[in-house]
C-alpha positions in Angstrom: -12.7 -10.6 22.9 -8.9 -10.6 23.3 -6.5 -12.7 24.4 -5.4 -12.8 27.9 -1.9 -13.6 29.3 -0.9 -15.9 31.9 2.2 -16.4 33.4 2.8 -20.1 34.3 5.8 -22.0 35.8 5.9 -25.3 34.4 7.8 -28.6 36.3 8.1 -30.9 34.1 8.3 -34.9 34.1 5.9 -33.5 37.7 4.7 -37.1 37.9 1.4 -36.0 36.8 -0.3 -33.1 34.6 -2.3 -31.0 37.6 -2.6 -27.3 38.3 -1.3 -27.0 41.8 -2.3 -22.9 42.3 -1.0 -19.8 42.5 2.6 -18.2 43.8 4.2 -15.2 43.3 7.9 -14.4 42.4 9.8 -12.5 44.3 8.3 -9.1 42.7 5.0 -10.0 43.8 3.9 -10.7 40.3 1.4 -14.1 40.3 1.9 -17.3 38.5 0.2 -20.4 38.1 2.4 -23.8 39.1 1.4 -26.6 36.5 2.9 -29.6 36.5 3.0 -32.1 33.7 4.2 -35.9 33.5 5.8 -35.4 30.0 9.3 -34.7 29.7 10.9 -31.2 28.4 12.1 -33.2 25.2 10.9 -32.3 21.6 8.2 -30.1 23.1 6.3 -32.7 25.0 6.1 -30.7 28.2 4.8 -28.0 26.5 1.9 -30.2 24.3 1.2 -31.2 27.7 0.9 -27.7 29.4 -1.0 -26.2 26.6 -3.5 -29.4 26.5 -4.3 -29.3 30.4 -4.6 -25.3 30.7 -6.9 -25.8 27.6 -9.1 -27.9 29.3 -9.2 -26.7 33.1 -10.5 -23.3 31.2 -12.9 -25.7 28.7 -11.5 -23.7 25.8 -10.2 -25.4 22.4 -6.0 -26.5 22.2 -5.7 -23.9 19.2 -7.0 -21.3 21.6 -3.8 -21.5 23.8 -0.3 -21.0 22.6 3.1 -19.7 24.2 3.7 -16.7 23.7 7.4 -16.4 25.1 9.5 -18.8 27.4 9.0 -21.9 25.4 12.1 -23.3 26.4 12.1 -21.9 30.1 10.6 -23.0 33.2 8.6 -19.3 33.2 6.3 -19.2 30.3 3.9 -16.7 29.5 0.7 -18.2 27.8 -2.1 -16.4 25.3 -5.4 -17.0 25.5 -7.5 -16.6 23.2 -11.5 -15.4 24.1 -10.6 -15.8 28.4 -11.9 -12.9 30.7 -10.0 -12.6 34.2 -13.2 -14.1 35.5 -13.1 -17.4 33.5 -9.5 -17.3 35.0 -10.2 -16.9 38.8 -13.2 -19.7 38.3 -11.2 -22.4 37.1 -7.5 -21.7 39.2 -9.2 -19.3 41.8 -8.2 -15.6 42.3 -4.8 -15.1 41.8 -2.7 -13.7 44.5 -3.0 -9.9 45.0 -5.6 -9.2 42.7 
């Protein structure tokens, strides 16, 4: 198995960690909007981020790392062992797919 990319926008300090779904930018490319309580200071937001997509897919925090945008808003996340299908049952399918 491979690893699978996902493109996430993160907001941090959000109140709360959640997954609230999928959008799409302006290209029509989809991303998943996560929200996370910690703030974007000494990479607590991203802890945070990697921790909560980790468990919403029940996969292991080693398994998920950034792969670019770690100090954007846009990041782009590897998974490690994920089929598209373990994807669309724990986020649902993502916008024109």
């Amino acid at each position: 198995m491979s690893a699978l990319r996902l493109a996430v926008r993160v907001t941090p300090r959000g109140g709360r960690d959640a997954v609230e779904g999928w959008a799409a930018d302006p290209a029509g490319r989809p991303f998943l909007k996560v929200r996370v309580a910690a703030a974007a200071a000494d990479g607590a937001a991203n802890a945070s981020l990697t921790a909560l997509v980790a468990k919403a897919l029940k996969r292991p925090k080693s398994a998920v790392r950034i792969a670019s945008g770690e100090t954007a808003r846009l990041k782009t996340l590897e998974i490690e062992g994920l089929e598209p299908a373990d994807l669309a049952a724990a986020f649902g399918t993502p916008p024109g797919a």
